[in-house]
C-alpha positions in Angstrom: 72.1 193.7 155.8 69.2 195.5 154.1 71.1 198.2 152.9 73.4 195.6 151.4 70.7 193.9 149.6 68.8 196.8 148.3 72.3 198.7 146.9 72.9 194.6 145.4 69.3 195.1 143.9 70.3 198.5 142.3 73.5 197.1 141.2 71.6 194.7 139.0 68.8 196.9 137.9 71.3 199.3 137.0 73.7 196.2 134.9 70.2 195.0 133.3 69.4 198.8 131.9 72.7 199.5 130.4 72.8 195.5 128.9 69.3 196.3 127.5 70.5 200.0 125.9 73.5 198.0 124.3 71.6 195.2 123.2 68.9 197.6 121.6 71.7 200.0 119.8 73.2 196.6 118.4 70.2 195.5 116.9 69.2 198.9 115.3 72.8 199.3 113.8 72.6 195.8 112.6 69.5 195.9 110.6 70.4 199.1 109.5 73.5 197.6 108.2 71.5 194.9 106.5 68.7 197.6 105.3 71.5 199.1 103.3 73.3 196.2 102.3 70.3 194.9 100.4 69.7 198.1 99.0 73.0 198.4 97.7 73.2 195.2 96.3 69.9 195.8 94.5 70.5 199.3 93.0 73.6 200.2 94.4 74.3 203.1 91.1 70.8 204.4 91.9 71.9 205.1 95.7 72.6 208.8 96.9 75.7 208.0 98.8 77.4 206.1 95.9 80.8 205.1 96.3 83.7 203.6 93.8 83.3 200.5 95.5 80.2 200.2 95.3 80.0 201.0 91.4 82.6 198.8 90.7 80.9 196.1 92.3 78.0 196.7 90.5 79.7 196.5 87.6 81.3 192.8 88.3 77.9 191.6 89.3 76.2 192.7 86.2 78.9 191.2 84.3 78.9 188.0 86.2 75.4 187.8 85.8 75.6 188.1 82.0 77.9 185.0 82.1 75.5 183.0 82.9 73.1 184.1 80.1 75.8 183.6 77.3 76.6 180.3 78.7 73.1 179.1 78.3 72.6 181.0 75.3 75.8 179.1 73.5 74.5 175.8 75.2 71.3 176.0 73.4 73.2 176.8 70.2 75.2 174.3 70.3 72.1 172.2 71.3 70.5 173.1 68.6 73.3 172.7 65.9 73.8 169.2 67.3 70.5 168.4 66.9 69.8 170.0 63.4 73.2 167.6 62.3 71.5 164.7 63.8 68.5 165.4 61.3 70.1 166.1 58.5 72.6 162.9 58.5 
């Protein structure tokens, strides 16, 4: 009965150790994962391991984020056109 316990004991130290060693490569692969994601989607052409992908992506983003610039940019145009007929008529 003792034996049976203490090997039952070892059994779950042993099942704890390996969850832990899992649980701990996980988490370091996972915010390495992250670590580079964010640094790729920051300077992704200034990275050493560039990829097509990656500069391509670049690419849409900047462009995407230029839309939004000439859309507020013509916006305020247009404001301002409307608002420069408004005082003139």
């Amino acid at each position: 009965m003792r034996m049976q316990s203490m090997l039952i004991t070892l059994a779950m130290i042993a099942i704890t150790a390996i969850g832990y060693k899992w649980y701990k490569q996980s988490n370091q692969r996972e915010s390495t994962t992250q670590l580079t994601t964010l640094l790729n989607a920051g300077i992704p052409d200034q990275m050493e391991s560039t990829e097509m992908d990656q500069l391509e992506n670049a690419k849409m983003v900047s462009e995407g984020s230029q839309f939004g610039v000439r859309y507020f940019n013509q916006s305020l145009e247009e404001a301002q056109e409307q608002l420069d007929d408004r005082l003139q008529h």
